[in-house]
C-alpha positions as semicolon CSV with decimal commas, in nm:
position;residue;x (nm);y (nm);z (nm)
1;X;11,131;3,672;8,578
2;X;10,900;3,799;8,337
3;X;10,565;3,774;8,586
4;X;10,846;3,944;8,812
5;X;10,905;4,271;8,585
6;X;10,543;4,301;8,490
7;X;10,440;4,282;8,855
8;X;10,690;4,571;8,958
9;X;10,578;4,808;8,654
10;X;10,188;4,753;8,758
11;X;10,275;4,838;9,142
12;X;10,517;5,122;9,030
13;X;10,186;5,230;8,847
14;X;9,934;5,203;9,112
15;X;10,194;5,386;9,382
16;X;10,188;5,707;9,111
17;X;9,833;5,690;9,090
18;X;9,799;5,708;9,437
19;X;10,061;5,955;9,524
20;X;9,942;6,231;9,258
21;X;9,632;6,375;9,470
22;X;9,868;6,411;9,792
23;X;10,207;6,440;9,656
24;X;10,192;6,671;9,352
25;X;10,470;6,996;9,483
26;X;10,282;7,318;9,565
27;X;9,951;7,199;9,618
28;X;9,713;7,494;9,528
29;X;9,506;7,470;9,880
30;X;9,868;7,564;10,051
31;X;9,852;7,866;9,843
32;X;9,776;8,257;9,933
33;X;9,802;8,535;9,812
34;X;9,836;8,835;9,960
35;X;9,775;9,186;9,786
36;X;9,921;9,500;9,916
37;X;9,949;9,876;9,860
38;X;10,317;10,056;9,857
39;X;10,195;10,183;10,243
40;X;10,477;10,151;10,540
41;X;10,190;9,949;10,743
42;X;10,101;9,747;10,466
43;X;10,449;9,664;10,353
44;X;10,500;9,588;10,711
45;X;10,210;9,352;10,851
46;X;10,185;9,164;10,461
47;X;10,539;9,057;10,490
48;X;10,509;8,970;10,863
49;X;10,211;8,730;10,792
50;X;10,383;8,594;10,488
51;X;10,658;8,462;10,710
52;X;10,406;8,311;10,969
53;X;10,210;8,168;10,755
54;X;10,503;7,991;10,548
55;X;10,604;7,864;10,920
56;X;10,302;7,700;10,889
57;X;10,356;7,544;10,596
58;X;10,182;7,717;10,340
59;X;10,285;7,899;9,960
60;X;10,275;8,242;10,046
61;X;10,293;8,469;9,745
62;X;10,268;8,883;9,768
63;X;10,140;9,149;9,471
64;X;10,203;9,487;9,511
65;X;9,935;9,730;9,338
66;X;9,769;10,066;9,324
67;X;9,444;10,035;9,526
68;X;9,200;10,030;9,286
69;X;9,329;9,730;9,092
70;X;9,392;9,567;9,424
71;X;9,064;9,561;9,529
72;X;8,909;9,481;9,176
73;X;9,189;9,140;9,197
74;X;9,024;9,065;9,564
75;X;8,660;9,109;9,398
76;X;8,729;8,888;9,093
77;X;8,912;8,604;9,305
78;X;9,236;8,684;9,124
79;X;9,427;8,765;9,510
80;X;9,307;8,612;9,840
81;X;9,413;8,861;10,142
82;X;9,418;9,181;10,198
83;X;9,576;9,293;10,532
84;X;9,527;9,698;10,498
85;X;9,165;9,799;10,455
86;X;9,120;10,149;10,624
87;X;8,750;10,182;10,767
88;X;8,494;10,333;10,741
89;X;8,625;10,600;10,545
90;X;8,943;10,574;10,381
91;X;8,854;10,253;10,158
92;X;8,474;10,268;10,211
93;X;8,397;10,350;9,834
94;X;8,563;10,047;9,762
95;X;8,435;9,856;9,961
96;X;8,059;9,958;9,895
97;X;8,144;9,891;9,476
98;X;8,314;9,518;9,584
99;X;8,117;9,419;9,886
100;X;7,945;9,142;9,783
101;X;8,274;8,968;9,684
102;X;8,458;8,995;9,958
103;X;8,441;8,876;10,332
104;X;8,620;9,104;10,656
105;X;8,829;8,852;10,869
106;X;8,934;9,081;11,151
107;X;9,038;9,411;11,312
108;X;9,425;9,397;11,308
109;X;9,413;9,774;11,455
110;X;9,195;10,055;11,578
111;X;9,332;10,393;11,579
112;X;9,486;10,488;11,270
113;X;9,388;10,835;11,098
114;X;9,440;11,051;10,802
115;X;9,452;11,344;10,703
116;X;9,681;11,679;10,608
117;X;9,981;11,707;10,785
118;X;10,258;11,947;10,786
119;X;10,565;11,951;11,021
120;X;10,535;12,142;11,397
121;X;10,739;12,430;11,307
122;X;10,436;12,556;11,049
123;X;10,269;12,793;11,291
124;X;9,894;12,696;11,131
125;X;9,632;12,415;11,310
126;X;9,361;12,371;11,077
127;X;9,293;12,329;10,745
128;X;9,045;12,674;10,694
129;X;9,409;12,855;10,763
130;X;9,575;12,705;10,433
131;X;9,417;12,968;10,161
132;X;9,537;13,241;10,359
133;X;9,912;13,069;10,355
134;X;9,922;12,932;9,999
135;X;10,230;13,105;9,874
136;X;10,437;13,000;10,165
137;X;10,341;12,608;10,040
138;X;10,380;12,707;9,683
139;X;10,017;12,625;9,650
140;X;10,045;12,293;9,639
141;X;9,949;11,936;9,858
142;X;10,183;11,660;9,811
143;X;9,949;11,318;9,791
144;X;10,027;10,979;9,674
145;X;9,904;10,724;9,456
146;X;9,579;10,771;9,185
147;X;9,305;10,595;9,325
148;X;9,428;10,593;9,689
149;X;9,148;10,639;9,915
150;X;9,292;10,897;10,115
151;X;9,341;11,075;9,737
152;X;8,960;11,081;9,729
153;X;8,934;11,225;10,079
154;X;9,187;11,484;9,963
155;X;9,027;11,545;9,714
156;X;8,691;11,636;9,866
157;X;8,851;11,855;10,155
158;X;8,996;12,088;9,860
159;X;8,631;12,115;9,770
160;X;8,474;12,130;10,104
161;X;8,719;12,449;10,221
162;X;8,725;12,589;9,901
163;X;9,103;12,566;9,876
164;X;9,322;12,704;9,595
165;X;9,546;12,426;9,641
166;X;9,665;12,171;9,367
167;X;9,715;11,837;9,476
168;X;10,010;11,639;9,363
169;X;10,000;11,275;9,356
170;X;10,344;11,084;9,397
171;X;10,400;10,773;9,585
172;X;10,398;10,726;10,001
173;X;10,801;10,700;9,897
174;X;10,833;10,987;9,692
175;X;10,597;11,217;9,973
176;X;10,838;11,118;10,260
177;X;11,122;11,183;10,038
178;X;10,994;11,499;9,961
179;X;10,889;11,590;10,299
180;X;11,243;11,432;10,487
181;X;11,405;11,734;10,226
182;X;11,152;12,002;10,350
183;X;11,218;11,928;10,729
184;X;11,587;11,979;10,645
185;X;11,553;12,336;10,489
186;X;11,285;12,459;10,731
187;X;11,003;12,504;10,401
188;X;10,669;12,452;10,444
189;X;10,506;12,169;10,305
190;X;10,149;11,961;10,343
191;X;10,123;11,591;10,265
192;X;9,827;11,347;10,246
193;X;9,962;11,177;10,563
194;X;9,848;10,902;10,794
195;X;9,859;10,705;11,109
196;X;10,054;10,471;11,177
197;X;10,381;10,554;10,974
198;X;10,739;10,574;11,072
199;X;10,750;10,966;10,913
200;X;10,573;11,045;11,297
201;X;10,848;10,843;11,503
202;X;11,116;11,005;11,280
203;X;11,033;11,382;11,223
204;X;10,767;11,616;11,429
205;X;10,447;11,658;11,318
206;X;10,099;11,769;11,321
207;X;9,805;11,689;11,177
208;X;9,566;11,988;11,075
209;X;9,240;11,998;11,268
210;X;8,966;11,940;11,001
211;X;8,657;12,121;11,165
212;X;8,393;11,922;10,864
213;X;8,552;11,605;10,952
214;X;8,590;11,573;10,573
215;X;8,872;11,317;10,669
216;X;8,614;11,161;10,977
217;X;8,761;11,034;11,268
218;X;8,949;10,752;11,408
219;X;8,957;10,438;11,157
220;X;9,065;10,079;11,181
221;X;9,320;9,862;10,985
222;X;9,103;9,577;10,860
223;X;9,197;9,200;10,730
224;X;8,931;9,133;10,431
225;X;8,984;8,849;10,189
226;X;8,802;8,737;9,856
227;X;8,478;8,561;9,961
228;X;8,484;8,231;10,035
229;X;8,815;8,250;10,146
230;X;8,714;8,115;10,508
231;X;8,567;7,816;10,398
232;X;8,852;7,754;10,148
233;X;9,148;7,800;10,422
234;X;8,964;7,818;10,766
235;X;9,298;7,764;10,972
236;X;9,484;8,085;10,750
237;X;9,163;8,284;10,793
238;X;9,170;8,198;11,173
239;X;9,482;8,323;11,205
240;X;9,495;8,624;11,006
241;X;9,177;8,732;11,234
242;X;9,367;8,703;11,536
243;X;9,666;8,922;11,433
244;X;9,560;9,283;11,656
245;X;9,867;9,530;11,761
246;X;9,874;9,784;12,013
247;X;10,002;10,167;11,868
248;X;10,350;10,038;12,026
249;X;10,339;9,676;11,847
250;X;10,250;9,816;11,495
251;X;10,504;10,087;11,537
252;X;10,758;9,907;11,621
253;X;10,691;9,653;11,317
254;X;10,702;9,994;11,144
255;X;11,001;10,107;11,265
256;X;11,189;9,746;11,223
257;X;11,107;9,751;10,799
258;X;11,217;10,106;10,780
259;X;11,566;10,018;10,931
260;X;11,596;9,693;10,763
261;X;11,572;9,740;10,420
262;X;11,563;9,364;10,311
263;X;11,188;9,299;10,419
264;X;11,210;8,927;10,473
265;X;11,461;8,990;10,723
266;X;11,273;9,290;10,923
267;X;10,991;9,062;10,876
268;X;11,231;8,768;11,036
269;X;11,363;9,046;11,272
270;X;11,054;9,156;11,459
271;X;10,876;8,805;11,448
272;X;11,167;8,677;11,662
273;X;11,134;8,978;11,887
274;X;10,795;8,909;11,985
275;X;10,749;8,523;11,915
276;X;10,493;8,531;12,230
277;X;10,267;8,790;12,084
278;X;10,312;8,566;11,716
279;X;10,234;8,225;11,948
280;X;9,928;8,378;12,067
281;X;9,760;8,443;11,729
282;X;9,799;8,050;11,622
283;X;9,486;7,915;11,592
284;X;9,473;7,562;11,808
285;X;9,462;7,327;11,538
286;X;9,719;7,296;11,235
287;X;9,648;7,353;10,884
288;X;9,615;7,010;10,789
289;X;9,498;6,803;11,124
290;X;9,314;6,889;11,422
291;X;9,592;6,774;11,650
292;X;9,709;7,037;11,939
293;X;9,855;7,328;11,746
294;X;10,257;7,330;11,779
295;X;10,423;7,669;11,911
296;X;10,676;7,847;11,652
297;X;10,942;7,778;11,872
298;X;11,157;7,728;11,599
299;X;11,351;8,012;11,404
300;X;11,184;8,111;11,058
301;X;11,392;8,050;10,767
């Protein structure tokens, strides 16, 4: 009875020992995380992956942060993806400072823009027009967050047209606020706006024409991730570079997040609205095998 017990202990032992590489809860190759800015696309596409990627069985976690701490976390290894890098202008500073460290995984979409924009009723087009109607927008450009790269570009255009403008940094919350309570009284107002955002489905506006192309020109919606990311989670990094959306797709994840304010279920929402588009982005093996890759025909919980 004895021999018995001992027996039992020393294969009780041996099963832990072998269990603890492949058992242990939350294994830290299942985990990503994924960094984002307080930017309606961002919000948008960050939560949508998360809920894919969970689907496919890994630890999704998401940090919200000002840009320039968001990029230093990517450079430093501290966060893994990064689903809203505006190129070539937008976020190129950053990028040229944290290059090295990081790795681009894909183009997720190819026509945004930025720039000033004011709504249709203001009866100016371009940006060399502004000093001549500062009273009328009490002299000031609402922007959004320090550090934002569109900040910077702001920032330059007031020097580039000579503009006796103060800029005003908020949040993108706080701008649409402010510019949803401008519509509504008929004032004039000028925000640090960009494309893709719900504000365009919503209200009518314009974007001033910027003859020095201190804002440049059509930019892209890039997926970059800390380096080595790829090697480290080559089925997530495949997939994340597949994700691309049409002007329609993206604004109609848009849209979804700005009706649904719980953003797991927008996220849940607009997956289940266009599972086919979602299938096609799978890469053809699973995380974990190389077996044929399974279809998420299930719902997402």
């Amino acid at each position: 009875m004895n021999k018995i017990y001992k027996l039992n202990i020393l294969l009780l032992i041996l099963a832990t020992i072998i269990c603890l590489p492949s058992c242990s809860p939350g294994e830290k190759k299942n985990n990503i995380s994924i960094v984002y800015p307080n930017w309606a696309e961002g919000i948008a596409i960050s939560n949508m992956a998360k809920k894919i990627l969970e689907k496919q069985g890994y630890n999704i976690t998401l940090m919200n942060a000002d840009i320039a701490p968001l990029f230093a976390s990517l450079s430093n290894g501290k966060a893994d993806v990064f689903l809203d890098a505006w190129v070539p202008v937008t976020h190129q500073d950053y990028l040229n400072q944290y290059g090295n460290n990081l790795e681009t995984l894909g183009e997720i979409y190819d026509s945004a823009r930025v720039g000033f924009v004011v709504p249709d009723y203001v009866n100016i087009n371009s940006i060399e027009e502004l000093n001549a109607n500062k009273n009328k927008f009490s002299g000031e450009i609402i922007g959004i967050d320090i550090g934002a790269g569109i900040m910077k570009s702001a920032e330059k255009a007031i020097q580039e047209y000579d503009l006796d403008f103060r800029l005003k940094p908020s949040s993108g919350p706080a701008m649409t606020a402010l510019l949803k309570k401008a519509i509504e009284n008929k004032q004039w107002i000028i925000i640090t706006g960009w494309s893709p955002h719900w504000m365009f489905s919503d209200f009518k506006l314009k974007f001033l024409n910027d003859p020095k192309n201190t804002f440049g020109k059509t930019e892209t919606i890039e997926s970059i991730a800390t380096k080595g990311f790829s090697q480290k989670q080559p089925f997530a990094a495949e997939l994340l570079k597949n994700i691309k959306l049409d002007t329609k797709q993206l604004a109609s994840l848009i849209s979804k997040f700005n009706k649904i304010q719980n953003e797991g279920e927008a996220a849940e929402s607009w997956i289940s609205e266009n599972q086919e588009l979602i299938d096609s982005w799978l890469p053809a093996s699973s995380p974990s095998t190389s077996k044929s890759r399974s279809k998420m025909d299930q719902s997402i919980k």
